[in-house]
MIVODREN-477015 format. One record per atom (N, C-alpha, C, O): residue number from 1; atom name; x, y, z. Coordinates in nm, 2 decimals, padded with zeros to 4 digits, m for minus. Layout:
residues N
  nr atom     c1     c2     c3
 NUM   CA      X      Y      Z
...
***
This chain:
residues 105
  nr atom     c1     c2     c3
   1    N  02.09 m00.27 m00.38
   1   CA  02.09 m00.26 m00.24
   1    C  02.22 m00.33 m00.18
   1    O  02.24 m00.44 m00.23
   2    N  02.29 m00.28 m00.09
   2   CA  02.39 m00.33  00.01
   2    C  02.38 m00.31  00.11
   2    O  02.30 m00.21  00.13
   3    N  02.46 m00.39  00.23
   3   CA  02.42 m00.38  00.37
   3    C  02.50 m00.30  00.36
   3    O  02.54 m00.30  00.24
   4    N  02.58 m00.20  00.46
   4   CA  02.70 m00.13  00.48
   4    C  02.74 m00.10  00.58
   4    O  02.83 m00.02  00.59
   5    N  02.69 m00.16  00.70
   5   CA  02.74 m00.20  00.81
   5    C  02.67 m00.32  00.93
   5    O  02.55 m00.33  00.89
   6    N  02.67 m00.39  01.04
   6   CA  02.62 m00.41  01.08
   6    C  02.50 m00.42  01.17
   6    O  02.45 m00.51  01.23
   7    N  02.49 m00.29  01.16
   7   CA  02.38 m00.22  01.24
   7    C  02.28 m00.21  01.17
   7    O  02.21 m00.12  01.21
   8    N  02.23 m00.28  01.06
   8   CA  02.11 m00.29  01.00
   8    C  02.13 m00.16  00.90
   8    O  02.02 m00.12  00.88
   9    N  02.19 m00.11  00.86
   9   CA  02.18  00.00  00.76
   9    C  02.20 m00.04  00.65
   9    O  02.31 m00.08  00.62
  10    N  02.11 m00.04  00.56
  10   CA  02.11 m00.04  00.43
  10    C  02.14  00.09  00.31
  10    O  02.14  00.20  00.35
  11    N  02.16  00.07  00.21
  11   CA  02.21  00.20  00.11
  11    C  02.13  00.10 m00.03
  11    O  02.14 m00.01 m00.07
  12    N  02.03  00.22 m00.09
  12   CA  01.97  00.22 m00.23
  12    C  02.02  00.31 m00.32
  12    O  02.10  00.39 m00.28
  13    N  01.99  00.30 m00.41
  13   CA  02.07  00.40 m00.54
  13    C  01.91  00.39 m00.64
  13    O  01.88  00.30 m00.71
  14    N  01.85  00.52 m00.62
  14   CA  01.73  00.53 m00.72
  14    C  01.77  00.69 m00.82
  14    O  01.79  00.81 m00.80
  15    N  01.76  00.60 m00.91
  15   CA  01.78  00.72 m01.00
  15    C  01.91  00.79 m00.99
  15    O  01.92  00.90 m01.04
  16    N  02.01  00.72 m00.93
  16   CA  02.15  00.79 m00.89
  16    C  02.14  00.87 m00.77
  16    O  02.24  00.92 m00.72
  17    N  02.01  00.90 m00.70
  17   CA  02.02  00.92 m00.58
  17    C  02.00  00.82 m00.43
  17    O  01.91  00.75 m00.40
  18    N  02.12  00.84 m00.38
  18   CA  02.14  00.72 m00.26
  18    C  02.09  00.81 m00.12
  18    O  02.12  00.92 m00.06
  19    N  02.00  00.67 m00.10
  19   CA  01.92  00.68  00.00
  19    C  01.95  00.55  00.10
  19    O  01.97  00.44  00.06
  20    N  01.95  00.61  00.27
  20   CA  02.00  00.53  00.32
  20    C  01.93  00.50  00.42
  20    O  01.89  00.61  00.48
  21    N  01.88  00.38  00.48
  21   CA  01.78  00.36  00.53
  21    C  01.86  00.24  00.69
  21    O  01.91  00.13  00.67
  22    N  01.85  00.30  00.80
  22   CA  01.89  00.21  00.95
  22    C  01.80  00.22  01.07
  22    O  01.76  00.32  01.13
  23    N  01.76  00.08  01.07
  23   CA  01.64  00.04  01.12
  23    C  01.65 m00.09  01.16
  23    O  01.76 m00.14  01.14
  24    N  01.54 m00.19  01.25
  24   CA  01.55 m00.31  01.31
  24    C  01.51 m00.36  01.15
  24    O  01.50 m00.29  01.06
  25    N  01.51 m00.51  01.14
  25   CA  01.47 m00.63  01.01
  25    C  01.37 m00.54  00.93
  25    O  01.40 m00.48  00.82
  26    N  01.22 m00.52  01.03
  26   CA  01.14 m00.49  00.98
  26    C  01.13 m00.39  00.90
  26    O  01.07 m00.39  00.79
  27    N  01.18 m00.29  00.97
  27   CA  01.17 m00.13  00.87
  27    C  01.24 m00.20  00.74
  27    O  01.17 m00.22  00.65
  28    N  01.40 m00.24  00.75
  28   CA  01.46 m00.28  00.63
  28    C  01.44 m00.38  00.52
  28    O  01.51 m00.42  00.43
  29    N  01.28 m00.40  00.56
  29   CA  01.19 m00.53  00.49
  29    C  01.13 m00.40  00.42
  29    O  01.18 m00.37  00.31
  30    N  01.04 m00.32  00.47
  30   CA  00.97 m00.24  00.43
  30    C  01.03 m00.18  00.33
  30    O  01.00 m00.21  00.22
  31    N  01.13 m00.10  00.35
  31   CA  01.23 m00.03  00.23
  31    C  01.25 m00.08  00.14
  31    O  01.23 m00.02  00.04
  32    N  01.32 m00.21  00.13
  32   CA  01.34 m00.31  00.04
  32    C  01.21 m00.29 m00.03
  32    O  01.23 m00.22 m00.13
  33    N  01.08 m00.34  00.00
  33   CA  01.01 m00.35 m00.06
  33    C  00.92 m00.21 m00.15
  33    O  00.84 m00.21 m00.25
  34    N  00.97 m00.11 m00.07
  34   CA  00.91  00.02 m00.14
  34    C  00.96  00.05 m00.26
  34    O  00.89  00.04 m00.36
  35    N  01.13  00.09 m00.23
  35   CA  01.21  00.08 m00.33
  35    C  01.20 m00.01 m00.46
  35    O  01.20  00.02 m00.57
  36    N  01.19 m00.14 m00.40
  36   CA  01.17 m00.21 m00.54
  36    C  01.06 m00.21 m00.60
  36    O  01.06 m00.26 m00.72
  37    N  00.93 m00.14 m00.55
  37   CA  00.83 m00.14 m00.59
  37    C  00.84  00.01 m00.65
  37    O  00.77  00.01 m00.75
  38    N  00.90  00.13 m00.63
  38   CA  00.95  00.20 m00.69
  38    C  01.03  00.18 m00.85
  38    O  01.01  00.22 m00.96
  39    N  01.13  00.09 m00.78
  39   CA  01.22  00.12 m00.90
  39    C  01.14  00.02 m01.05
  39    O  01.15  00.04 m01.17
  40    N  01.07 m00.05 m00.98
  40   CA  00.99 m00.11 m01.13
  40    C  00.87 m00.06 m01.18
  40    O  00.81 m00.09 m01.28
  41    N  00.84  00.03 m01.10
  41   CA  00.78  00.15 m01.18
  41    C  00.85  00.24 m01.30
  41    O  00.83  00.28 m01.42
  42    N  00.93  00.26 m01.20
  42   CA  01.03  00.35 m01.28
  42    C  01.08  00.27 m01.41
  42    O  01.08  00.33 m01.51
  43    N  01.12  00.11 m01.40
  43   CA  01.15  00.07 m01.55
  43    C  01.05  00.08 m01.61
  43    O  01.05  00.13 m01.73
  44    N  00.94  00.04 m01.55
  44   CA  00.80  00.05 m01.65
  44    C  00.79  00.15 m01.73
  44    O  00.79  00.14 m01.86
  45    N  00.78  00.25 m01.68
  45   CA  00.78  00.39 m01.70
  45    C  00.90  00.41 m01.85
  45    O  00.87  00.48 m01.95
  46    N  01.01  00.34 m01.84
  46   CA  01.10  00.37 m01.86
  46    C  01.13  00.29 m02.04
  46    O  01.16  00.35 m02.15
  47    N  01.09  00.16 m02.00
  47   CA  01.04  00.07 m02.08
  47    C  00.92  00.14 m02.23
  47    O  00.91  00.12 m02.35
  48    N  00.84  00.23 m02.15
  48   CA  00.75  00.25 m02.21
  48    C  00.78  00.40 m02.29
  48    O  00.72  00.43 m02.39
  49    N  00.87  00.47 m02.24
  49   CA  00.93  00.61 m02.32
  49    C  01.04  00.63 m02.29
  49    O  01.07  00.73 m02.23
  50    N  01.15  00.54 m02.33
  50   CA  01.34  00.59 m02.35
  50    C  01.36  00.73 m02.29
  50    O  01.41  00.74 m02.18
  51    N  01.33  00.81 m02.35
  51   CA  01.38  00.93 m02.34
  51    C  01.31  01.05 m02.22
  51    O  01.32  01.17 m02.23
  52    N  01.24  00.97 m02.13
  52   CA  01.18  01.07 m02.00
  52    C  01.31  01.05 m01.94
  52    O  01.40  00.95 m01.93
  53    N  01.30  01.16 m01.91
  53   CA  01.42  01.24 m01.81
  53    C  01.43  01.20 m01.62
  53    O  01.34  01.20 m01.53
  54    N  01.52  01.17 m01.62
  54   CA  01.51  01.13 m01.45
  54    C  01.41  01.17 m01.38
  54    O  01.32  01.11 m01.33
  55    N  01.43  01.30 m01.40
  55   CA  01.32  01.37 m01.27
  55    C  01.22  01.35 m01.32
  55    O  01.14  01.33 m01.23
  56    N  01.17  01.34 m01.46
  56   CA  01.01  01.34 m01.53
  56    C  01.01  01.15 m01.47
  56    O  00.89  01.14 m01.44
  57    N  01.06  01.03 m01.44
  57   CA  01.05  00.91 m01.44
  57    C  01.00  00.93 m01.28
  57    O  00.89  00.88 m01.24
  58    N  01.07  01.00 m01.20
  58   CA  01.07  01.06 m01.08
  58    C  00.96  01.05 m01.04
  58    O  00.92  00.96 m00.99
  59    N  00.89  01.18 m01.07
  59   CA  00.74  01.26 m01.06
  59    C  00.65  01.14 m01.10
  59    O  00.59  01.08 m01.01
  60    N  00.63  01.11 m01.23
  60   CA  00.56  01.00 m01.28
  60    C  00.52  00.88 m01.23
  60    O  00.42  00.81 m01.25
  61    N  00.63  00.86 m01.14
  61   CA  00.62  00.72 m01.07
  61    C  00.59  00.72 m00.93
  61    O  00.58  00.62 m00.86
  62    N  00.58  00.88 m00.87
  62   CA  00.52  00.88 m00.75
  62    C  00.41  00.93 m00.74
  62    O  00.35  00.93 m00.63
  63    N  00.34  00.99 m00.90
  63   CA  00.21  01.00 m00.89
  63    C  00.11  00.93 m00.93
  63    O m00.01  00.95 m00.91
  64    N  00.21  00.80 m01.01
  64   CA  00.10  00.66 m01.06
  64    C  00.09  00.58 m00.91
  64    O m00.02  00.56 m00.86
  65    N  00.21  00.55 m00.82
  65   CA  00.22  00.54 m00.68
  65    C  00.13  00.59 m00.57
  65    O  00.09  00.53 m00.47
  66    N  00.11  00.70 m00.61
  66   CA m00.01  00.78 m00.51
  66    C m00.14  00.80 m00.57
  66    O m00.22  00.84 m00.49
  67    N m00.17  00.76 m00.70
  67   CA m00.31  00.73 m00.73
  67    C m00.34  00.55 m00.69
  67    O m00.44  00.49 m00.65
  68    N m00.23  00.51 m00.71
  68   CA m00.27  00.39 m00.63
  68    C m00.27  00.36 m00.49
  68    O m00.34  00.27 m00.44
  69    N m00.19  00.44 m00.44
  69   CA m00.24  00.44 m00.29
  69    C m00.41  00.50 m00.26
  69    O m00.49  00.44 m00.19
  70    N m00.44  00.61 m00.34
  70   CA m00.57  00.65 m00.31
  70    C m00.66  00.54 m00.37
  70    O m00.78  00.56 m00.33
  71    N m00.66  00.45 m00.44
  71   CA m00.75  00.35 m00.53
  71    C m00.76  00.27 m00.43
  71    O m00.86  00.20 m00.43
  72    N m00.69  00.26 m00.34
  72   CA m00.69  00.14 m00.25
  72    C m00.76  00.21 m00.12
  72    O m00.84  00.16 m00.04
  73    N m00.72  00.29 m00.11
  73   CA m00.80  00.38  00.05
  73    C m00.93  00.30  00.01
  73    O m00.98  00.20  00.05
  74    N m00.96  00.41 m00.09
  74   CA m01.10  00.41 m00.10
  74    C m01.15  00.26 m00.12
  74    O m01.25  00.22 m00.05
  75    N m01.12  00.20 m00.19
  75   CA m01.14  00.05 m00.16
  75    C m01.17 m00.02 m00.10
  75    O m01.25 m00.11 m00.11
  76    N m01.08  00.03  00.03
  76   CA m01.08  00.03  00.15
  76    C m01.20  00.05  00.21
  76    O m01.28 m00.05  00.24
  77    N m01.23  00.18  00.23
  77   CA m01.31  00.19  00.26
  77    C m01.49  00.19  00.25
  77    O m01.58  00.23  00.31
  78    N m01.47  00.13  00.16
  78   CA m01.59  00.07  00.07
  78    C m01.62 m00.07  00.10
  78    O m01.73 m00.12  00.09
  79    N m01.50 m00.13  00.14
  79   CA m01.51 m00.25  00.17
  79    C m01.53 m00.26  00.35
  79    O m01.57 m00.35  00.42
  80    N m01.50 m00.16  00.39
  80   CA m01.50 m00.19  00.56
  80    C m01.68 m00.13  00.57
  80    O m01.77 m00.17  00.64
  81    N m01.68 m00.02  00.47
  81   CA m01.85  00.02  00.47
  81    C m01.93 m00.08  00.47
  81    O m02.01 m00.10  00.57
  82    N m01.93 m00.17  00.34
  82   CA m02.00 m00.25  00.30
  82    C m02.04 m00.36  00.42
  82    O m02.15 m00.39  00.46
  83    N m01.90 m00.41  00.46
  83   CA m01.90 m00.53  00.58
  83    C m01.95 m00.46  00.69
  83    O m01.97 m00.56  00.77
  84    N m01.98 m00.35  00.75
  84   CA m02.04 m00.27  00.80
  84    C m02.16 m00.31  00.84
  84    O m02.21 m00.38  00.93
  85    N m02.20 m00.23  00.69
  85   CA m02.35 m00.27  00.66
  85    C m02.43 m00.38  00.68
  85    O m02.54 m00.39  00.73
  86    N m02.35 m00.48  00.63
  86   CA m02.42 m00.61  00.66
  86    C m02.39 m00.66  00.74
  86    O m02.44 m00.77  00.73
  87    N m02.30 m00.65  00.85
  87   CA m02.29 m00.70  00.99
  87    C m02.45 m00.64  01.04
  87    O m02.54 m00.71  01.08
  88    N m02.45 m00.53  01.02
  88   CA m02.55 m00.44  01.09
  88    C m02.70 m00.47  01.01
  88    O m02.80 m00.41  01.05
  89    N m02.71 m00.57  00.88
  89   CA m02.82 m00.64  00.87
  89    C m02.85 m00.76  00.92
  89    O m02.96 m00.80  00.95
  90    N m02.74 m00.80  00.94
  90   CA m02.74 m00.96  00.98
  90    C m02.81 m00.94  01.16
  90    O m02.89 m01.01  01.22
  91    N m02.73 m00.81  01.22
  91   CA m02.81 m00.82  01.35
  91    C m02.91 m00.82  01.34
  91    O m02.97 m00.90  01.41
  92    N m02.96 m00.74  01.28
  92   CA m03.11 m00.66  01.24
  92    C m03.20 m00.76  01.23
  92    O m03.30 m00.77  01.30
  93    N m03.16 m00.87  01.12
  93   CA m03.23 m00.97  01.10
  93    C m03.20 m01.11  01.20
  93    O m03.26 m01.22  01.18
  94    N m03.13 m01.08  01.28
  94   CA m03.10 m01.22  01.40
  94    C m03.22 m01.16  01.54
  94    O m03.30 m01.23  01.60
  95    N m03.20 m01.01  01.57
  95   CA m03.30 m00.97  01.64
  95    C m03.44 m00.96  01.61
  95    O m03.52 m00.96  01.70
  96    N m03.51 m00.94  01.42
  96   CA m03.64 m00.99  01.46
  96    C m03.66 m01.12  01.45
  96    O m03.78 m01.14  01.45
  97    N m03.55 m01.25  01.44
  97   CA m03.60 m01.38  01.38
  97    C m03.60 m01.42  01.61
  97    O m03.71 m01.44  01.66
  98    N m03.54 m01.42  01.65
  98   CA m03.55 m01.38  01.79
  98    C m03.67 m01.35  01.85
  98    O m03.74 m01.42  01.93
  99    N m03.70 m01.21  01.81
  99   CA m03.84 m01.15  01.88
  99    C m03.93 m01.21  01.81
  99    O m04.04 m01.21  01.86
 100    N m03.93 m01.29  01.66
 100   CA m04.08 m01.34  01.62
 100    C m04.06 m01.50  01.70
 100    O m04.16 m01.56  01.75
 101    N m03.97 m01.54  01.71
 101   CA m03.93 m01.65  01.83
 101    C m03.99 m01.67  02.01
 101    O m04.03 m01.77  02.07
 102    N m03.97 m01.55  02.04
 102   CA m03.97 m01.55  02.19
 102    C m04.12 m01.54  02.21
 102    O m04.19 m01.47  02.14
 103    N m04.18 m01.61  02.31
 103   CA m04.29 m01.60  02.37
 103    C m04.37 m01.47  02.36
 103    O m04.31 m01.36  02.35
 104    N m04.47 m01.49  02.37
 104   CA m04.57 m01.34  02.40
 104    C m04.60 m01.32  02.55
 104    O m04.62 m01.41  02.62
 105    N m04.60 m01.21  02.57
 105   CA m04.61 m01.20  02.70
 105    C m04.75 m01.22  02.74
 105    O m04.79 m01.22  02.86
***
């Protein structure tokens, strides 16, 4: 990674292809961090079979990338279900300890 000017523009080199990314801190955080999270796939990848071909490291690392994005959706949403759920027992159960509470008419 280098800066290459001061307007926040950054320049990556993945796989011999340069990608250039100009944006406020944050975007340039984010990139930083994709890329690198990219490119150590890609040694993994790389590490693990010498002879895959750029584009085969390519492909491979954006679809171990994108099953892990979907592992986490769903995760996701399993976990917002769940907390859900038992928000929605916890009322359940604060409204009859309540009504077995409140006077009889």
């Amino acid at each position: 990674m280098s800066e290459t000017n001061k307007n926040q523009s950054l320049e990556f080199n993945i796989l011999g292809c340069v990608v250039r990314v100009k944006g406020d801190d944050q975007n340039n955080k984010d990139a930083t961090r994709a890329v690198d999270l990219l490119n150590n796939q890609i040694q993994s990848l790389k590490q693990k079979n010498p002879s895959l071909k750029d584009i085969d490291l390519a492909v491979l690392s954006a679809l171990k990338l994108a099953t892990d994005s979907f592992e986490l959706e769903t995760e996701y949403k399993e976990n917002v279900f769940a907390l859900k759920s038992g928000i929605e027992d916890a009322l359940n159960f604060v409204e009859e300890i309540s009504a077995s509470e409140s006077p009889s008419s």
